[in-house]
VEXDREN-2710 file (C-alpha; in Angstrom, 1 decimal):
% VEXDREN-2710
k/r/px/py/pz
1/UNK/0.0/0.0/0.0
2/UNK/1.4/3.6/-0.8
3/UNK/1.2/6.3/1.5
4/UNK/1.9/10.4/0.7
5/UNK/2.6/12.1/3.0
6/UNK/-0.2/15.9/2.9
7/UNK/3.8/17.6/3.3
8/UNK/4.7/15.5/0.3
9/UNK/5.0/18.7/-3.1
10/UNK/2.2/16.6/-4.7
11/UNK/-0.2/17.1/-2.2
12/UNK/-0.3/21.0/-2.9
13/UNK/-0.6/21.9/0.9
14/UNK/-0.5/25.3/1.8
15/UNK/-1.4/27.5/4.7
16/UNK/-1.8/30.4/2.8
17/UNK/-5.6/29.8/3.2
18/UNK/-6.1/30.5/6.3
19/UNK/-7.3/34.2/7.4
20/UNK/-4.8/36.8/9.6
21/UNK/-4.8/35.5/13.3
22/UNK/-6.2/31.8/13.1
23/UNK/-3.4/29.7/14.7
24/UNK/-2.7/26.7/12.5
25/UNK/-0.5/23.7/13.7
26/UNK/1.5/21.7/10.9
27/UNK/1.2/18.7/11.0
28/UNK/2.8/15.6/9.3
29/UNK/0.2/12.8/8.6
30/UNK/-0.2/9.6/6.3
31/UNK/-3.5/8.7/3.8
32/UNK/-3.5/6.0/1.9
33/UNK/-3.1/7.0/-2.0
34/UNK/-6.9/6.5/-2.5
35/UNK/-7.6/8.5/-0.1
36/UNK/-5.1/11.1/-0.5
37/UNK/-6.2/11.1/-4.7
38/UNK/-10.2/11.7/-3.5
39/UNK/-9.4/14.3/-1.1
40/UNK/-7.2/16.0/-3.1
41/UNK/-9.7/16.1/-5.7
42/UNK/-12.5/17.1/-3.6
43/UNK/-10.4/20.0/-2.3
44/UNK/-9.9/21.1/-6.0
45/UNK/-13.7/20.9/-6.8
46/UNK/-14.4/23.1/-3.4
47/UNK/-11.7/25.7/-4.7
48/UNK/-9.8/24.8/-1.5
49/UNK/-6.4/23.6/-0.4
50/UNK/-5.8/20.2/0.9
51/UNK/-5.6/21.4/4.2
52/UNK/-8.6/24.0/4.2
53/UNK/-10.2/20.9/2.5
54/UNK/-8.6/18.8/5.3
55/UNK/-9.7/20.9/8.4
56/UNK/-13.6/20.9/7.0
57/UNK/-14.1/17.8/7.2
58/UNK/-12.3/17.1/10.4
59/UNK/-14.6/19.6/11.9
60/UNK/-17.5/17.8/10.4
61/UNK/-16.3/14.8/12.1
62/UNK/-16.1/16.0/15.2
63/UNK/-19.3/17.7/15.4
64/UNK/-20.6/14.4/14.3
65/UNK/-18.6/12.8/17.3
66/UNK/-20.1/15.7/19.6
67/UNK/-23.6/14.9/18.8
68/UNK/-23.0/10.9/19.3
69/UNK/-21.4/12.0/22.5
70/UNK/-24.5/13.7/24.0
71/UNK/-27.3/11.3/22.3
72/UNK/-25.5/8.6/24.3
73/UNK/-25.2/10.8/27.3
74/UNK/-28.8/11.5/27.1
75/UNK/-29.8/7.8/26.7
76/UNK/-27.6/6.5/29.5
77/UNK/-29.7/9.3/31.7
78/UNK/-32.9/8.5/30.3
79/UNK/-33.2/5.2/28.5
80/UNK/-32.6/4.7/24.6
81/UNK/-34.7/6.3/22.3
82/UNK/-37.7/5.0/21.5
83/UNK/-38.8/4.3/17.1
84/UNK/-41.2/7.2/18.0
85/UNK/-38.5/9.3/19.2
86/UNK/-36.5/8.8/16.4
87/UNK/-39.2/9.2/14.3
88/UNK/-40.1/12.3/15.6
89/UNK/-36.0/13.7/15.4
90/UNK/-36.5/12.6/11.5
91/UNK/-39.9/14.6/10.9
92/UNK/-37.7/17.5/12.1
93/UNK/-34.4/17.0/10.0
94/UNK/-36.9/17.0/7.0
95/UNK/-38.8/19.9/8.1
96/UNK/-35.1/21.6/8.2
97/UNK/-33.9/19.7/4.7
98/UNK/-30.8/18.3/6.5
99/UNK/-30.0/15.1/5.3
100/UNK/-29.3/12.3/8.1
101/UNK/-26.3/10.2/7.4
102/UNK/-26.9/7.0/6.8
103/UNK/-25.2/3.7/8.4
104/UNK/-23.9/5.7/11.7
105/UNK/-22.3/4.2/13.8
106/UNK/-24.4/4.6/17.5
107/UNK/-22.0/5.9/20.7
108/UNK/-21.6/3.2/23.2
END
């Protein structure tokens, strides 16, 4: 398996994207050259550099990782959620067009 390096000249990383005052830490980490290719690419079809690209979606993880965090906080407090409670969180993503992921993995 081939591994690039986001520091590697082929990766295009920059920090030049980044406004005036935002402290950025560089960092050195390995993909795995599919992964690497499709982020690259996806970064180029946002108009974004790898590591803009890079730092969006790690937020979007973590906010995902957030909300896992308090649903299982809530259930261990009150029980698991009930098909009707779930139901009723889905009527409301629709209401507010935000797509639910799909195949989630549930906090334990």
């Amino acid at each position: 398996m081939d591994i690039i390096s986001i520091q590697d000249p082929r990766a295009g990383v920059g920090i030049g994207c980044y406004h005036r005052g935002v402290s950025v830490q560089k960092l050195s980490i390995a993909l795995e050259e599919p992964v690497a290719r499709a982020a690259r690419e996806a970064a180029r079809r946002r108009g974004l550099s790898l590591s803009a690209w890079l730092t969006q979606a790690s937020r979007e993880a973590l906010a995902i990782e957030d909300g896992l965090a308090a649903v299982a906080e809530w259930e261990a407090e009150h029980g698991s959620m009930s098909p009707e409670d779930l139901a009723a969180a889905d009527a409301v993503l629709d209401a507010a067009s935000i797509p639910r992921a799909v195949n989630v993995p549930r906090a334990t």
